[in-house]
DRENDO-1510 file (C-alpha; in Angstrom, 1 decimal, always signed):
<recs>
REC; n; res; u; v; w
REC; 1; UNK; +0.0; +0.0; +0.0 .
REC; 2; UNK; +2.7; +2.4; +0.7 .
REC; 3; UNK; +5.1; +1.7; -2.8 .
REC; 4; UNK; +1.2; +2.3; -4.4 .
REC; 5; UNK; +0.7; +5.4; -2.4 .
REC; 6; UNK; +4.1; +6.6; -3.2 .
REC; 7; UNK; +4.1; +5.9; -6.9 .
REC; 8; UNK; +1.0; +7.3; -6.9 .
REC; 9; UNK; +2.0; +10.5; -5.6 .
REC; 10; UNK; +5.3; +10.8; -8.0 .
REC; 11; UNK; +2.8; +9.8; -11.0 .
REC; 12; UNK; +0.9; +13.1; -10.1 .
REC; 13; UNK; +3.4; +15.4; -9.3 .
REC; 14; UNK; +4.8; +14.3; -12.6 .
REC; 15; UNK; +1.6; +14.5; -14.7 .
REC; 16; UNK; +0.8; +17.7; -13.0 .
REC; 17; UNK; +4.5; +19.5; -13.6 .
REC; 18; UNK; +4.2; +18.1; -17.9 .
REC; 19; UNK; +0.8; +19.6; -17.6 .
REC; 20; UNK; +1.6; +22.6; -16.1 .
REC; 21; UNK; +3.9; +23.1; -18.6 .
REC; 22; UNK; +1.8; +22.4; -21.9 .
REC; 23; UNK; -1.1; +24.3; -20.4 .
REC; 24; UNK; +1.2; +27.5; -19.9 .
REC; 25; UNK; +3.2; +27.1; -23.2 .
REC; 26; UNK; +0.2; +26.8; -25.6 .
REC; 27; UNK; -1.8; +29.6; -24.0 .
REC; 28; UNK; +1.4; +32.1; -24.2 .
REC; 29; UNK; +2.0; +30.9; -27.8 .
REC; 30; UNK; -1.4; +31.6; -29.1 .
REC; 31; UNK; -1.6; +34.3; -31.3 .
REC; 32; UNK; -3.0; +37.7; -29.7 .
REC; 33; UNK; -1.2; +40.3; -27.6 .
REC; 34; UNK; -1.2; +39.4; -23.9 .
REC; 35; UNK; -1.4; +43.2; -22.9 .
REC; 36; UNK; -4.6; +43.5; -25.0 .
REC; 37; UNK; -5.8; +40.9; -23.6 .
REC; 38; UNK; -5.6; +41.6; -19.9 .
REC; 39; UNK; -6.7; +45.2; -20.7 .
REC; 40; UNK; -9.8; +43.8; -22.4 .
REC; 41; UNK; -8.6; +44.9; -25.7 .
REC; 42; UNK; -8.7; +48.8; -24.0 .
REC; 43; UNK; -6.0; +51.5; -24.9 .
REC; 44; UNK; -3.6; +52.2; -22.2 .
REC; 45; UNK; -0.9; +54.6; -21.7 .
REC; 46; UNK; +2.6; +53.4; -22.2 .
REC; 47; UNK; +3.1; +53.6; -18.1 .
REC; 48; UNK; +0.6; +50.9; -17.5 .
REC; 49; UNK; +1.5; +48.7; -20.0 .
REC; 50; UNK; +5.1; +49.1; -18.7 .
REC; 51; UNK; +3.2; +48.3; -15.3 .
REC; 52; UNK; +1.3; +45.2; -16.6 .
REC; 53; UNK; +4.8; +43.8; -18.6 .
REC; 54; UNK; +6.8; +44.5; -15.7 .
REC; 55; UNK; +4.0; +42.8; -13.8 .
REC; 56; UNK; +3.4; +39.6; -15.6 .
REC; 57; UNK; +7.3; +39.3; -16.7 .
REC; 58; UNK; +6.1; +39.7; -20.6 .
REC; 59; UNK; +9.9; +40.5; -21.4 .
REC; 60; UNK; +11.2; +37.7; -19.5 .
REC; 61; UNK; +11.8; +34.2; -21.3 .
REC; 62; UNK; +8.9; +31.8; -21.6 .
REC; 63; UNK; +10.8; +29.9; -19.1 .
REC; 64; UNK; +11.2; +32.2; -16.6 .
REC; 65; UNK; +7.6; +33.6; -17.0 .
REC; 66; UNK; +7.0; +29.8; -16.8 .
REC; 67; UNK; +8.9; +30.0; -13.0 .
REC; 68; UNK; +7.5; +32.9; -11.8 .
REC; 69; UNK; +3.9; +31.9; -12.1 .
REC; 70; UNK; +4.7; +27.6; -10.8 .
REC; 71; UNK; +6.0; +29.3; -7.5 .
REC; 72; UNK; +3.0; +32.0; -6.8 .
REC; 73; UNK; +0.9; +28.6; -7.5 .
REC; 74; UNK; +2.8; +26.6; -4.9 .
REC; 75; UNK; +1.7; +29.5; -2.8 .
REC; 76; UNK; -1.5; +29.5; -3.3 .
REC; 77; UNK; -1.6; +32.4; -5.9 .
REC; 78; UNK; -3.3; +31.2; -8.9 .
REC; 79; UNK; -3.2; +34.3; -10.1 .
REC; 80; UNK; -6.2; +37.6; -11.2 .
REC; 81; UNK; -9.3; +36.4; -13.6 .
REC; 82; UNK; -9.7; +39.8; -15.6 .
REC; 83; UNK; -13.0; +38.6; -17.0 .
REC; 84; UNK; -14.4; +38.0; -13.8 .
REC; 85; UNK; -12.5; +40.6; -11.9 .
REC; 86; UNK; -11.4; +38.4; -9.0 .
REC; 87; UNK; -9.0; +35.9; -7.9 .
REC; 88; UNK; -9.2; +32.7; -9.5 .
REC; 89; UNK; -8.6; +31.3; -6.3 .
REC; 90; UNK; -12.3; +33.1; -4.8 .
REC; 91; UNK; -13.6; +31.9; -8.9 .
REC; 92; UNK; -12.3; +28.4; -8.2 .
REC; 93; UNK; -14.3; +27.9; -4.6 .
REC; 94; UNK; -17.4; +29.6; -5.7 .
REC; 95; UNK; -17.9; +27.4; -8.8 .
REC; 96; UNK; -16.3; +24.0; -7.9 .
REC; 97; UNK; -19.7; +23.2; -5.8 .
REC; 98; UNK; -21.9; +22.7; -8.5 .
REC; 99; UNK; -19.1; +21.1; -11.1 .
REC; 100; UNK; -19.0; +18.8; -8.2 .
REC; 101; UNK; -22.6; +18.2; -7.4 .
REC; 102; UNK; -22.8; +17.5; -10.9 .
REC; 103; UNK; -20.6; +15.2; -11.2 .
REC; 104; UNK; -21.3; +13.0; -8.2 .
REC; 105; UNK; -25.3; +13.2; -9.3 .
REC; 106; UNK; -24.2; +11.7; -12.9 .
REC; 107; UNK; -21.6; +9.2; -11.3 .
REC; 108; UNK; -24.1; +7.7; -9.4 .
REC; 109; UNK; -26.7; +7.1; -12.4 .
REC; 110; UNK; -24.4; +6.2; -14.1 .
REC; 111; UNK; -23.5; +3.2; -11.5 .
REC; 112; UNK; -27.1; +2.2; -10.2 .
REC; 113; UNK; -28.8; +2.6; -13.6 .
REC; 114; UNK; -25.5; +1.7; -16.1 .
REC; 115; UNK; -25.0; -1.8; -13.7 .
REC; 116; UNK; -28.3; -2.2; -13.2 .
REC; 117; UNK; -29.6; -2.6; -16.6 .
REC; 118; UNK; -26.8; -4.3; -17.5 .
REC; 119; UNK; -27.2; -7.3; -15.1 .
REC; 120; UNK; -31.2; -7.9; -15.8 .
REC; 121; UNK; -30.3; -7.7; -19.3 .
REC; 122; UNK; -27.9; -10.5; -18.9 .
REC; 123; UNK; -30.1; -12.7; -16.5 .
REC; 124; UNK; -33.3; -12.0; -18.2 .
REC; 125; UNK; -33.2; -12.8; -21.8 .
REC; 126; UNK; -35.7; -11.9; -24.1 .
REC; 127; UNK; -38.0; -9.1; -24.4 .
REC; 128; UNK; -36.2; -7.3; -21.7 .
REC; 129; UNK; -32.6; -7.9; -23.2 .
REC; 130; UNK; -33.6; -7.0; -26.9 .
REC; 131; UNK; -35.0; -3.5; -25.0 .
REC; 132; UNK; -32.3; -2.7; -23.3 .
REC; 133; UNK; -29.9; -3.4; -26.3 .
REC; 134; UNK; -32.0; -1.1; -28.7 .
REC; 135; UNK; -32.1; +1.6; -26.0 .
REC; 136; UNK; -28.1; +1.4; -25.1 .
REC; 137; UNK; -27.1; +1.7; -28.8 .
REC; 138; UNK; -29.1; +4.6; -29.2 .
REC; 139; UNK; -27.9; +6.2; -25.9 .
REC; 140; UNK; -24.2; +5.4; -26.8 .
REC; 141; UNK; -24.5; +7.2; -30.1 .
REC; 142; UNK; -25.8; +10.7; -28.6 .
REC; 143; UNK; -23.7; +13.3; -27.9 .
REC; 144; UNK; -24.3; +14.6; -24.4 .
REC; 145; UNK; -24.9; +18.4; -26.0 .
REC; 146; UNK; -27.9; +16.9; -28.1 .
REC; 147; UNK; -29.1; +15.2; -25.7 .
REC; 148; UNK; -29.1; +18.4; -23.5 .
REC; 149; UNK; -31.2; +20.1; -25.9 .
REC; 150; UNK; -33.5; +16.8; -26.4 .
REC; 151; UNK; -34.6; +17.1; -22.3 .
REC; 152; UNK; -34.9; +20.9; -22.5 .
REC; 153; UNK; -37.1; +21.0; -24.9 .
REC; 154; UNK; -39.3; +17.8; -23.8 .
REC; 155; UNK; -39.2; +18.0; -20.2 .
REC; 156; UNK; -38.4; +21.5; -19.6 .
REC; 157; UNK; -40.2; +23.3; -22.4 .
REC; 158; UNK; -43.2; +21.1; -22.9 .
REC; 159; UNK; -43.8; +19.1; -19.8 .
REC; 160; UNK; -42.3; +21.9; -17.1 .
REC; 161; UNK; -41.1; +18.9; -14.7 .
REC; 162; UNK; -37.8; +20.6; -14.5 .
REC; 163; UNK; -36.0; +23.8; -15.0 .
REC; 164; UNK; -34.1; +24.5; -18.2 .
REC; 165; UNK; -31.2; +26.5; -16.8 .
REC; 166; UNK; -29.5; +27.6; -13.4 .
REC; 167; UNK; -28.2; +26.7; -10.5 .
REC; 168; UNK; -30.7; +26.5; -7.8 .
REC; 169; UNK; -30.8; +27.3; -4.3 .
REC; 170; UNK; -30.5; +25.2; -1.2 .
REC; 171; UNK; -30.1; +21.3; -1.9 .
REC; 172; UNK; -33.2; +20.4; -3.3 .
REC; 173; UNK; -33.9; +23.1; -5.6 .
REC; 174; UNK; -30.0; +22.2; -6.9 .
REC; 175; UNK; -30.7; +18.7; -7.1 .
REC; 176; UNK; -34.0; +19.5; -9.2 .
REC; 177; UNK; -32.2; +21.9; -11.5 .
REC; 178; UNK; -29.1; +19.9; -12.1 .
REC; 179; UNK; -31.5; +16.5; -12.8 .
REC; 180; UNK; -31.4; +17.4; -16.1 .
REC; 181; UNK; -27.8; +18.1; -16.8 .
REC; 182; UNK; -27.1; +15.1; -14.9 .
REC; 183; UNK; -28.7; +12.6; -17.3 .
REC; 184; UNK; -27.7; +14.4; -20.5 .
REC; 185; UNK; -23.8; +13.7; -18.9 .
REC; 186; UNK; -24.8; +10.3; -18.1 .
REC; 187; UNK; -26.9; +8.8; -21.2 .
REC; 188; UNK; -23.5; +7.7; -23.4 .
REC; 189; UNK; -21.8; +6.6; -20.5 .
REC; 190; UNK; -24.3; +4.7; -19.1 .
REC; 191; UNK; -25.3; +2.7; -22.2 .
REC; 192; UNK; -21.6; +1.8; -22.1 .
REC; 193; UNK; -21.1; +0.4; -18.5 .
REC; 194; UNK; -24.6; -1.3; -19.1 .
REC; 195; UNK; -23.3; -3.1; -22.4 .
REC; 196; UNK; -20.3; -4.0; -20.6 .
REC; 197; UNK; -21.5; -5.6; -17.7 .
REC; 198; UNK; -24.3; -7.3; -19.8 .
REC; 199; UNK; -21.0; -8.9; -21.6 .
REC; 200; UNK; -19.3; -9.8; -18.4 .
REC; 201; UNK; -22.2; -10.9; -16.6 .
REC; 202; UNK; -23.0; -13.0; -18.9 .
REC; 203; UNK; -20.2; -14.4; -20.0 .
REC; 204; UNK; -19.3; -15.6; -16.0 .
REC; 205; UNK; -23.0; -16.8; -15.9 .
REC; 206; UNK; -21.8; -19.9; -18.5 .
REC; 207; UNK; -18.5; -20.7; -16.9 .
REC; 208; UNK; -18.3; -24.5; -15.4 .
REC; 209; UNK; -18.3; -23.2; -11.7 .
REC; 210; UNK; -21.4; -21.5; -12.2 .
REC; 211; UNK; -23.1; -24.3; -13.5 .
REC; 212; UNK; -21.6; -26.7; -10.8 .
REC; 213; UNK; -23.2; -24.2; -8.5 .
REC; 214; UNK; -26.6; -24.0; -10.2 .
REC; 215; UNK; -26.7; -27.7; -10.1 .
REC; 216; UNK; -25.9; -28.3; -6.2 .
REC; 217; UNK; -28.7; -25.9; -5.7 .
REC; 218; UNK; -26.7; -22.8; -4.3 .
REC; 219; UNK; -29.1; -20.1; -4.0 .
REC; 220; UNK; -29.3; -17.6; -6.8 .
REC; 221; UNK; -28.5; -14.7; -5.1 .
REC; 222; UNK; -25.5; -16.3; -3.7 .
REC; 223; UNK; -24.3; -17.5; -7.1 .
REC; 224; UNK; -24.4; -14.1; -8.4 .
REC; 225; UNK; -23.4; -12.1; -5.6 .
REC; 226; UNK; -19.9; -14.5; -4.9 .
REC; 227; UNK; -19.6; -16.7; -8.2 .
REC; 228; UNK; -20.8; -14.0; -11.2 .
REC; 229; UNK; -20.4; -10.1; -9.9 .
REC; 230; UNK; -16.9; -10.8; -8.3 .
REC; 231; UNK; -15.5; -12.3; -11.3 .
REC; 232; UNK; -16.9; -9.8; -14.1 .
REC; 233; UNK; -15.8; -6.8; -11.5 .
REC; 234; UNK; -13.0; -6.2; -13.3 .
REC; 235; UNK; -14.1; -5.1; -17.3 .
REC; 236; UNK; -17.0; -3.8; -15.1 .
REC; 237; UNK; -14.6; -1.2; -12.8 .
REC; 238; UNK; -12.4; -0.7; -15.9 .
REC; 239; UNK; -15.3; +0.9; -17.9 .
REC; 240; UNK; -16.8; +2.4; -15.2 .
REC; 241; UNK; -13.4; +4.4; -13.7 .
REC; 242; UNK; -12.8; +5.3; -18.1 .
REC; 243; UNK; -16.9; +6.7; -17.9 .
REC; 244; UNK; -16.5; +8.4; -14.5 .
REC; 245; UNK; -13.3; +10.1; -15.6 .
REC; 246; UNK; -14.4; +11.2; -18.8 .
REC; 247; UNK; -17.3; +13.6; -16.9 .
REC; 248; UNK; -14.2; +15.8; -16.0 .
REC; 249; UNK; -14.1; +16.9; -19.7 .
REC; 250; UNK; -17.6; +16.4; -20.9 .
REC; 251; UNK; -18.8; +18.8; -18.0 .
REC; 252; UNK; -17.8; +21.9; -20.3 .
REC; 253; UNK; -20.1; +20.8; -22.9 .
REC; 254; UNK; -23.3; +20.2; -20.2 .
REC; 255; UNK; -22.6; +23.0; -18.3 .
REC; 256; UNK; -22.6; +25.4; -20.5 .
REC; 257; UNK; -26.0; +23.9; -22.8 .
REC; 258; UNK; -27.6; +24.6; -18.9 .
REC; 259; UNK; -26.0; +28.1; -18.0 .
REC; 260; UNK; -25.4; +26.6; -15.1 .
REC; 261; UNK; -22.3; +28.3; -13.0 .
REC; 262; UNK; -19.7; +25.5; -12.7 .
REC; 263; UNK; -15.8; +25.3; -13.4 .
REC; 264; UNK; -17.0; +23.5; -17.1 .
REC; 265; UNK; -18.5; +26.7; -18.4 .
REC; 266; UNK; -15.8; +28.6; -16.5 .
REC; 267; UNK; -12.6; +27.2; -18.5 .
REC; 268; UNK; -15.0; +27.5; -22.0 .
REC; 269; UNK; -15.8; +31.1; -21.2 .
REC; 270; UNK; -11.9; +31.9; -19.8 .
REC; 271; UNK; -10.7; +30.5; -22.8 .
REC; 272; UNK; -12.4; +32.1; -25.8 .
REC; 273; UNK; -12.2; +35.6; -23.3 .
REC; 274; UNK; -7.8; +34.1; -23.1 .
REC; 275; UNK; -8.2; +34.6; -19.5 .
REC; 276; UNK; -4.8; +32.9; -18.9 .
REC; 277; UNK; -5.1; +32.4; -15.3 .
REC; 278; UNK; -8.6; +30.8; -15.1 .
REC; 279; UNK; -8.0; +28.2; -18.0 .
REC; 280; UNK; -4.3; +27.1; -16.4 .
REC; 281; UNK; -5.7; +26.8; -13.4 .
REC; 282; UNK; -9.4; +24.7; -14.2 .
REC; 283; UNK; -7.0; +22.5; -16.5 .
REC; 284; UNK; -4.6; +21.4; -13.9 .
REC; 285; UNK; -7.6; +21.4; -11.5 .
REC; 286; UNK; -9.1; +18.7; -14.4 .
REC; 287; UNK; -5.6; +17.0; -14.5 .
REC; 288; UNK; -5.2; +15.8; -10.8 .
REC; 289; UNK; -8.8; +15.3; -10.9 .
REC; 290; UNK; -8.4; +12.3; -13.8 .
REC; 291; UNK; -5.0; +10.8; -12.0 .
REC; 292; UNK; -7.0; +10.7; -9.0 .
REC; 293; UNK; -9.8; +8.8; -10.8 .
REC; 294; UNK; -7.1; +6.3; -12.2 .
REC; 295; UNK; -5.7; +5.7; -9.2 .
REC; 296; UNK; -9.1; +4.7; -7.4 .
REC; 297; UNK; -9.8; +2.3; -9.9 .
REC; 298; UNK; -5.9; +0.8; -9.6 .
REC; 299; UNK; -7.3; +0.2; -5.7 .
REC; 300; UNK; -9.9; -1.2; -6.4 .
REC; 301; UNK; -8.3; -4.1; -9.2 .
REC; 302; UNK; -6.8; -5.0; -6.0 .
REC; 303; UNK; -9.9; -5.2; -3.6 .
REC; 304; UNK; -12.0; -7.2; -5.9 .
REC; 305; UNK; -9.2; -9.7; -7.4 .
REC; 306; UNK; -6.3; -10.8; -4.8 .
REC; 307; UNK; -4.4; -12.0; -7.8 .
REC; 308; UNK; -3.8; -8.2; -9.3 .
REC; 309; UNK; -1.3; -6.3; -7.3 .
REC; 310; UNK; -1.5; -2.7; -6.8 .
REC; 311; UNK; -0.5; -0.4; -9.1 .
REC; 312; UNK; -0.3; -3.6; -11.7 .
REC; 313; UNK; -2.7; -4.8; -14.8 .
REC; 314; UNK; -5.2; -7.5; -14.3 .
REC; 315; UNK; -3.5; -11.0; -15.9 .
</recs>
């Protein structure tokens, strides 16, 4: 556990430090004038923008701009948002609530319903399996931004059973406005854990120790609790971790389909506005989010199958 933990931590520091580094180069290198773009495109006098280059090191090498602004961040100073006026450390902890909420909201449909369906579509063939096939291949094949518009303009438009855009305030209101989002974030992902774990499941279902079970009359909870859902764990976590992880990037798309006021709509807005400060720091934010992700789903290889050592593939 402690090798794992320590690899772990190196493989983030390391992700985190190439990161840092492509984030800050490509933004620097895009074409534009960073003085007109942290005066909002605004004449200045030749004293401020002496003030603003001597500021932001704009003379200095990319390297050393590159320095300067990796040791205010170890500090805690990610730096000035000029579109919102504030600093993106005060942007970061006012928006990262609902990104969160969010996410955790479509993680767990995506695990109850994804799993779910999966597994009665295994056990129950038939009507039920040919159903939930048709319904997962549509679902896998609709990009979350249609399917955004597709439940604003049924349930939100038409029906009025949920709000179209915002936040919400207090906990239920938020959990009623981001219902929505949630399950336009979850449908492709959840049509692929279900059509996974339909695979696994019933793949395991047909293996000889199975049967031999089935046949001594083991109860059929039993046999799929301890002899089916333990052995088809793995694909099933695999898929799952990739699904879960990919909300950190398809958030953008949601959040900003929903107005709703998260770090997604934050890092599109920052970086079509080339508010440097915002975008490095969301995408590093994103970064250790999706090594962290990975690294819960190395654990958990472990936990379900002794045989796969930490930090290791399955054999």
């Amino acid at each position: 556990m402690r090798r794992f933990l320590l690899r772990r931590g190196a493989l983030l520091l390391a992700t985190l430090f190439i990161a840092s580094i492509a984030i800050y180069a490509a933004m620097y290198l895009a074409p534009g004038d960073p003085i007109a773009v942290l005066t909002g495109g605004r004449q200045v006098t030749p004293e401020a923008r002496a003030i603003l280059t001597e500021r932001y090191h704009l003379n200095d090498p990319l390297p050393v701009r590159y320095w300067y602004w990796l040791t205010s961040a170890l500090h805690g100073d990610l730096g000035y948002s000029v579109g919102a006026r504030e600093n993106v450390s005060t942007l970061i902890a006012q928006r990262a609530p609902t990104t969160m909420m969010l996410v955790v909201y479509t993680s767990l449909i995506i695990i109850v319903a994804g799993i779910g369906i999966g597994i009665l579509s295994a056990l129950k063939p038939g009507w039920l399996d040919t159903a939930a096939l048709l319904t997962t291949t549509l679902l896998a094949a609709l990009p979350s931004f249609v399917a955004a518009l597709a439940l604003i303009s049924v349930f939100a438009v038409k029906l009025g059973w949920f709000p179209a855009l915002g936040d919400g305030v207090g906990f239920t209101d938020q959990v009623k406005h981001l219902t929505l989002p949630a399950i336009a974030l979850a449908c492709s992902s959840l049509a692929l854990v279900a059509r996974i774990t339909r695979t696994s499941v019933r793949a395991e279902s047909k293996r000889e120790h199975v049967q031999t079970a089935i046949s001594r009359g083991v109860p059929a909870r039993q046999i799929l609790r301890k002899h089916i859902l333990r052995n088809a764990a793995i694909p099933i976590t695999t898929v799952t971790g990739l699904a879960l992880a990919s909300l950190i990037v398809l958030v953008s798309i949601v959040e900003q389909a929903f107005n709703l006021n998260g770090l997604g709509s934050s890092l599109v807005t920052a970086a079509q506005n080339k508010d440097f400060a915002v975008v490095q720091a969301i995408s590093l934010l994103m970064v250790v989010a999706f090594v962290i992700v990975n690294s819960i789903v190395d654990f958990l290889y472990a936990l379900l199958d002794p045989r796969v050592s930490l930090g290791t593939a399955a054999v």
